[in-house]
C-alpha positions as CSV (number, residue, x, y, z in Angstrom):
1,X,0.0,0.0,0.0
2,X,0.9,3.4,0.0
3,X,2.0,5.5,2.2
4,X,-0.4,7.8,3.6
5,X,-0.5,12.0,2.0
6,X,1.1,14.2,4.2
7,X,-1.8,16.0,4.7
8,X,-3.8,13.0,5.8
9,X,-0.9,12.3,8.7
10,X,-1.6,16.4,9.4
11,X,-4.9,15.6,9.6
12,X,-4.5,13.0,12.3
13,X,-2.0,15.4,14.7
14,X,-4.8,18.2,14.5
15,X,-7.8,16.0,15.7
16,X,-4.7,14.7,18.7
17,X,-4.1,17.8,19.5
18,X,-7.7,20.1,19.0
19,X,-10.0,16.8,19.7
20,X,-12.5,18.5,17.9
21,X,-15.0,16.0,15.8
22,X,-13.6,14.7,12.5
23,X,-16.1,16.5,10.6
24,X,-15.4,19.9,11.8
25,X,-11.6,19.1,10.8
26,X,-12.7,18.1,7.2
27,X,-14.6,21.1,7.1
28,X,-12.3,23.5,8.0
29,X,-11.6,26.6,6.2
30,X,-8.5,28.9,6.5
31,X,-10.7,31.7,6.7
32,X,-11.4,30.5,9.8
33,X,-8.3,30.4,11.6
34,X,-6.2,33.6,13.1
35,X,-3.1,32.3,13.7
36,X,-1.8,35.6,15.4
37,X,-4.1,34.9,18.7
38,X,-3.3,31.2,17.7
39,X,-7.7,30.5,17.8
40,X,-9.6,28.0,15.0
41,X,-13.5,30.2,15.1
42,X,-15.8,27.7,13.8
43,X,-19.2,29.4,12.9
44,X,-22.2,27.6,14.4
45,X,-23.2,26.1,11.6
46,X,-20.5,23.8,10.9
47,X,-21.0,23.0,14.9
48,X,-23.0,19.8,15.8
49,X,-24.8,22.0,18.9
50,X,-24.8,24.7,16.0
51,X,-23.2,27.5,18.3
52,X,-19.6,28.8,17.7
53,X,-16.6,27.3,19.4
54,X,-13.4,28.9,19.7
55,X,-10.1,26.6,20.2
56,X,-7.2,27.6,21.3
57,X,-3.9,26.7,19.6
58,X,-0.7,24.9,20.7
59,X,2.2,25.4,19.1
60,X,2.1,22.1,17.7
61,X,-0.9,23.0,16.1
62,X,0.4,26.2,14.6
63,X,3.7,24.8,13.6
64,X,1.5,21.8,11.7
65,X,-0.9,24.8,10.1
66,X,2.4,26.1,8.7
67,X,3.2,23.2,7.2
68,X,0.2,22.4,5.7
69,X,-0.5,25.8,4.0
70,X,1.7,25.1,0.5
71,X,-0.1,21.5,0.8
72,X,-3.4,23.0,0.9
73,X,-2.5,25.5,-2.4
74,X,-5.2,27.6,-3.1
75,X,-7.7,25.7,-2.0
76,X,-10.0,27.3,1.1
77,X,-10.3,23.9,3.0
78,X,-7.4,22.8,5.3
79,X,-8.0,19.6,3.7
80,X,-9.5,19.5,0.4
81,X,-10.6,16.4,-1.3
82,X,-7.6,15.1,-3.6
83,X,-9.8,15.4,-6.9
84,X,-11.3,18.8,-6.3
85,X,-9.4,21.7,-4.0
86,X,-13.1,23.5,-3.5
87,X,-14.6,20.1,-1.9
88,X,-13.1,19.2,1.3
89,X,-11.3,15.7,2.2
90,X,-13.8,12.7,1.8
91,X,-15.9,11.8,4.8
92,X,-14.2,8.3,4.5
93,X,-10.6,9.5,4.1
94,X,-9.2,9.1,7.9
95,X,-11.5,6.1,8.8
96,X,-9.9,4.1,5.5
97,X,-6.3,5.7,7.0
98,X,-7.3,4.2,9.8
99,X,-8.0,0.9,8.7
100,X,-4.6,1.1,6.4
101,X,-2.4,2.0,9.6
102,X,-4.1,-1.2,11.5
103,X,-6.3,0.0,13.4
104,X,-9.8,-1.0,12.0
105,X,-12.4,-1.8,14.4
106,X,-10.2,-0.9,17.3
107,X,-9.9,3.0,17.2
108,X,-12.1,5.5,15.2
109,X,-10.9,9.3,14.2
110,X,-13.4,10.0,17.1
111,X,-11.9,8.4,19.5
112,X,-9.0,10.8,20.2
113,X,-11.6,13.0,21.8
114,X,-12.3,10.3,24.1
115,X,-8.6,10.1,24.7
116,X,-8.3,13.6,25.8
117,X,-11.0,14.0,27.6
118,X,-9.8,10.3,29.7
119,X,-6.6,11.6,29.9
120,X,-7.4,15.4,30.8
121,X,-9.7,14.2,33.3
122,X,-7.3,12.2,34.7
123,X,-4.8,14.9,35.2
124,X,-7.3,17.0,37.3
125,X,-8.4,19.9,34.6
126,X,-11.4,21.4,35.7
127,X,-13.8,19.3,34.2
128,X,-16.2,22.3,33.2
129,X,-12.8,23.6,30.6
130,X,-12.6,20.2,29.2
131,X,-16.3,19.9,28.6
132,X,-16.6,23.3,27.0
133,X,-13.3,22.4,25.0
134,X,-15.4,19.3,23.5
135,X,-18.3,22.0,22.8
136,X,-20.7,19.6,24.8
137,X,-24.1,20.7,25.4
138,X,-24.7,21.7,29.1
139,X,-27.1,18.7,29.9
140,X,-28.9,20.4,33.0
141,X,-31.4,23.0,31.4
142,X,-31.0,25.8,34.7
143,X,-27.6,25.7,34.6
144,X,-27.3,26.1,30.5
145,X,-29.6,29.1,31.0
146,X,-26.8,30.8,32.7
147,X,-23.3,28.7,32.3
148,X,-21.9,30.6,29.5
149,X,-18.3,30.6,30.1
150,X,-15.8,30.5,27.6
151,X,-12.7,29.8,29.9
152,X,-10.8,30.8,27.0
153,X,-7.5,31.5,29.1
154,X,-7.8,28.2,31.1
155,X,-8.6,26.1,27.7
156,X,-5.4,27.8,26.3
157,X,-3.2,26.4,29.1
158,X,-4.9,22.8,29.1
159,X,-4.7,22.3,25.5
160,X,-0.7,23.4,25.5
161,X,-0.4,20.8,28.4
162,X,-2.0,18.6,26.3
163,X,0.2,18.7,23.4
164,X,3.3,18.9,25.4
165,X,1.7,15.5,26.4
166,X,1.5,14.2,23.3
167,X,5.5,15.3,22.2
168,X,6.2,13.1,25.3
169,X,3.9,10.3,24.3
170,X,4.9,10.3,20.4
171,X,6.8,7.6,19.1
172,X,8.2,7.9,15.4
């Protein structure tokens, strides 16, 4: 087989280190991204709860943004399907990358937002930041009505820990 596009393997080290859901990462546009405040916006409608999330970048993530840009060309997706640059990657691309790497039926793109949430929790982050990180839905209705913190600057310092984690964990 071979080996995997290096956006693909991109691909993978932003959903590690953002855990946001595959399809928002598919989805994504450059437009959306200001790298200067290192933040991905993504607009409410490309949300699953459709309201906006803000995530903070690492540096990893920036660094990997940088790299992908010439990969990307003119295209407006991060990831642009590899017979069209205005459709973005296939739906199927990281799940068949997935099953190509070895790991079919034991790990889904998905899953690395189990991961961090596990290992996040784990640590002792608040586990309001991670929750808002994930952009889950409040699930009790008085305290949605008034729970609208962004902890923006406690979100930026977990997700650095997070993918000063990862450096630690990577194995080439």
């Amino acid at each position: 087989a071979e080996p995997l596009r290096r956006a693909t393997k991109i691909a993978f080290k932003l959903l590690a280190l953002t855990f946001v859901r595959p399809g928002e990462l598919r989805g994504a546009l450059w437009e959306e991204f200001d790298l200067e405040r290192a933040e991905w916006r993504i607009p409410a409608e490309r949300m699953k709860m459709r309201s906006p999330h803000i995530v903070p970048l690492s540096r990893q993530a920036l660094a990997l943004l940088v790299e992908l840009k010439p990969l990307a060309g003119s295209s407006p997706f991060l990831f642009h399907a590899t017979t069209n640059i205005n459709r973005p990657m296939s739906e199927n691309t990281l799940s068949y990358a997935m099953g190509r790497m070895g790991y079919s039926g034991t790990a889904t793109p998905h899953g690395f937002r189990a991961l961090a949430s596990t290992v996040l929790n784990e640590e002792g982050f608040d586990p309001d930041i991670i929750e808002r990180q994930l952009a889950h839905a409040e699930r009790n209705k008085v305290r949605a009505a008034y729970h609208r913190a962004e902890y923006l600057d406690d979100r930026r310092k977990m997700m650095q820990w997070w993918a000063n984690y990862l450096d630690g964990q990577y194995v080439n």
